[in-house]
N, C-alpha and C positions, 0 to 999 in steps of 0.2 A: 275561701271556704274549703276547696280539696284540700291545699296545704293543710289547714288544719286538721282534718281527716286524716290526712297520712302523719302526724305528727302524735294522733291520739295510742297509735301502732306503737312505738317503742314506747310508751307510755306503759301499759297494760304489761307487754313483753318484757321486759326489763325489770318493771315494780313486780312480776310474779316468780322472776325467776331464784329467788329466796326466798319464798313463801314453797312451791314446787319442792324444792332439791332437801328442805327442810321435813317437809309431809312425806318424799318418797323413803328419805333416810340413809343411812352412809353416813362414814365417816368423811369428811374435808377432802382427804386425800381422793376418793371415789365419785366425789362428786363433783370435784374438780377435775379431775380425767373424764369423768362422762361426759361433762359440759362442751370439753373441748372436742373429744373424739363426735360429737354431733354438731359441733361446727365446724369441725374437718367435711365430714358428710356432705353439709350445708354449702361449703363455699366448692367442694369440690363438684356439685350441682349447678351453680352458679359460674362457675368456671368454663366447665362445659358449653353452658350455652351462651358465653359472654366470646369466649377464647381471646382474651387481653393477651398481648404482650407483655411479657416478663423477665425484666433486663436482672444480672444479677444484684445490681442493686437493690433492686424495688424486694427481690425477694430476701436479701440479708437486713434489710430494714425493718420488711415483715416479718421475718423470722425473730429478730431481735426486740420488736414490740411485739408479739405471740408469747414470749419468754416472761417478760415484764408483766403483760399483762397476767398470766397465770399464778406469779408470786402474787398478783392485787386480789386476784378471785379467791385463791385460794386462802388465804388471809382474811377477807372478806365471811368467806365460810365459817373457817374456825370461830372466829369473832360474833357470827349469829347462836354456834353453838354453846359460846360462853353467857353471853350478854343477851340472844334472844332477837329475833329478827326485826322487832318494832324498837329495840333499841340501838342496835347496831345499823342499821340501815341510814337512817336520818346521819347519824356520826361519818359514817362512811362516805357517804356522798358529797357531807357538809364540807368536809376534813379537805376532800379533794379539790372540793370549788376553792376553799379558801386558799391550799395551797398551793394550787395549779394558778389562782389569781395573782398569788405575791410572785409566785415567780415568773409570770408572763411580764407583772410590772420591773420589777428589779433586775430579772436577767434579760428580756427580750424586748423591755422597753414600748411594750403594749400598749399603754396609757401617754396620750399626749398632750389631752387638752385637761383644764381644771377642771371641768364639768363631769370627764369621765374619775378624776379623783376623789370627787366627794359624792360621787354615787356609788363608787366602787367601794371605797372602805366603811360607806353608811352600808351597804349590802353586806361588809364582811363582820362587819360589828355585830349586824341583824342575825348572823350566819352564826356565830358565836352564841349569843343568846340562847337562840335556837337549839345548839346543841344540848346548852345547861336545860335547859325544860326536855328535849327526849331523853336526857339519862336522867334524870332526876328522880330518886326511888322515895317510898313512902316506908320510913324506919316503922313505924304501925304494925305492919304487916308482914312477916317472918316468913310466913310462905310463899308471897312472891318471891321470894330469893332464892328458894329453894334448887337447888344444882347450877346455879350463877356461877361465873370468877369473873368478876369487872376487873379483875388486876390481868389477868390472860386477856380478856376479851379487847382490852383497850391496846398489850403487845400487840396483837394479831391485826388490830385495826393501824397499826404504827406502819407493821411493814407492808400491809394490802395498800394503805395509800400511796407509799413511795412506790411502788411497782407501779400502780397505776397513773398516777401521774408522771412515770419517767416515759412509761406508753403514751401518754397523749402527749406530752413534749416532743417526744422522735416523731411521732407521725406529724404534729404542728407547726412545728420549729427546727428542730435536728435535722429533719430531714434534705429538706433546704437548703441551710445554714452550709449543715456538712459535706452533703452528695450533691446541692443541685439536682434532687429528683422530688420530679412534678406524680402525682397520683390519684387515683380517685378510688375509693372503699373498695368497689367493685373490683378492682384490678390484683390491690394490696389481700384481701381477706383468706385468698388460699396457704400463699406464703407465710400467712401470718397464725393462721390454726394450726401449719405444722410446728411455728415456734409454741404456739400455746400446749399442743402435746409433749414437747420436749419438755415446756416447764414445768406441766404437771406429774411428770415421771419424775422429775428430779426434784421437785416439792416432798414428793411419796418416796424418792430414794431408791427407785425402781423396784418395791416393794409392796406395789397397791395388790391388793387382793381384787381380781376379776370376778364379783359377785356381781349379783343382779341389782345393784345397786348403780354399779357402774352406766350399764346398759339403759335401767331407767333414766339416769339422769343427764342421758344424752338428748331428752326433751328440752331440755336447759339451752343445749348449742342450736338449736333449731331456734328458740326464742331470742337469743342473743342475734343469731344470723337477719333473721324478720327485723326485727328492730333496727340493725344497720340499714337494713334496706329501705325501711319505710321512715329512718330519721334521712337518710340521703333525699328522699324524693320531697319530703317535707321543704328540706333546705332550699330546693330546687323552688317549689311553688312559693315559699312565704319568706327565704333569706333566713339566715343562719340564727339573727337574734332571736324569732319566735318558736323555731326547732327548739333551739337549744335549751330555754325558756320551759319549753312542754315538755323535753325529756326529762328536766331534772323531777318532776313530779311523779316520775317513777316510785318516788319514795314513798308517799301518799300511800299508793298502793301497799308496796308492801310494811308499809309500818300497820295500816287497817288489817292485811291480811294478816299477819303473825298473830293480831289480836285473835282476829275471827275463828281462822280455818287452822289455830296451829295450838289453838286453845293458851298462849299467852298471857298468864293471867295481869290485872292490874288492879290498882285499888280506886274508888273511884278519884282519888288526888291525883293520883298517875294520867288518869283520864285525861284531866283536864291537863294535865302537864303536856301530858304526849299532843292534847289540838294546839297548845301554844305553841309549841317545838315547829308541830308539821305549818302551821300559818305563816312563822316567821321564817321557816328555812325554805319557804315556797316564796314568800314575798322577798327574799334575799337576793336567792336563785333567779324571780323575774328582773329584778335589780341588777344583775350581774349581765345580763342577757342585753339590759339596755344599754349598759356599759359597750359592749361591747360592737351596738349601732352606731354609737357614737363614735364609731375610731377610723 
């Protein structure tokens, strides 16, 4: 039952931090520098009272998924500001499972037994679905559209996946593979917010304008940091299947909040599209998670 508890944490934190960085306002580029410079804050808090050892490895590992990750955030951003945070969100996260799944299967040979094959690609099929119901707009209705680009918003979504998925490959796989370095969140997270700063200045082109925009949406790095910590302890109490299982329901949130608190409008077709979407990319997501007990 704690497990669970600590699992409901990056739940909340995570599903809000596009709903947040959308309400406070900035542009992409500033809210992706905020994000990170408060999870530099964060981990350099964390640091402090942890004091890990930090071989150069660990920290050019972090550095270089810090980097990765901020091409995904930042992508991520643009992408809510084309497409809208209840429809970008579900895609985003769908986009990553599926294609963090194919390549765990194909490159890294993750999947061994039958059982986890035809749960897995029944979860990536569901996942696919899934996605056609959260984009799925109602032509009726002219002014839901109104300041869209689904054609920008699905680029933006193109490259924030690769970024993020190259970041959870290094940290899952790469790591390993290539260095022989063992690690835990806590140790990696300092080294890895200073790579998140460097990607976000080089995202912005070292050009981000230092407004108050920046500085709010350093609330973002603090919920990203929370989240780490309370999906690690979850892991701990309940095993990695049903963590991982709870975080993706992050979406949940912020697909509901975009509608609520960000005034998102929808028709009621869309309504019912958007609970389709969120049922099967949750039910995918627990799918995947099983997959994943099984190995």
């Amino acid at each position: 039952m704690q497990g669970v508890l600590f699992a409901l944490v990056p739940i909340f934190a995570w599903g809000s931090i596009g709903v947040v960085a959308n309400k406070i306002g900035g542009d992409a580029n500033q809210q992706t520098l905020g994000m990170t410079l408060g999870a530099f804050v964060f981990a350099l808090i964390v640091f402090l009272f942890r004091m890990p050892t930090l071989t150069w490895q660990i920290f050019l590992i972090g550095f270089i998924g810090g980097l990765f990750w901020a091409i995904g955030q930042f992508g991520q951003f643009n992408s809510m500001k084309y497409m809208g945070v209840s429809v970008a969100s579900p895609l985003s996260s769908g986009s990553q499972l599926v294609i963090g799944g194919l390549l765990g299967v194909f490159a890294f040979h993750e999947w061994t037994k039958q059982i986890q094959f035809i749960l897995g690609f029944t979860a990536m099929a569901v996942l696919i679905v899934g996605f056609y119901f959260s984009a799925k707009r109602d032509p009726e209705n002219a002014v839901v559209e109104e300041g869209r680009n689904y054609t920008k918003g699905l680029i933006a979504l193109t490259y924030s996946t690769l970024g993020y998925v190259i970041y959870v490959i290094l940290f899952n796989n790469l790591a390993v593979l290539w260095f022989n370095v063992h690690f835990d969140i806590l140790t990696i997270i300092l080294p890895m917010s200073v790579g998140m700063i460097f990607g976000a200045l080089v995202m912005g082109r070292f050009k981000i304008k230092m407004e108050k925009y920046v500085y709010q949406n350093m609330i973002n790095g603090a919920l990203f940091g929370v989240g780490n910590i309370f999906m690690l302890m979850a892991a701990s109490a309940t095993g990695n299947a049903i963590a991982f299982s709870f975080s993706q329901l992050g979406v949940v949130i912020s697909t509901i909040g975009g509608i609520l608190f960000l005034g998102e409008k929808k028709t009621k077709k869309e309504l019912v599209y958007v609970g389709i979407g969120i049922v099967l990319f949750v039910t995918g997501a627990i799918l995947l998670a099983i997959v994943k007990s099984k190995g």
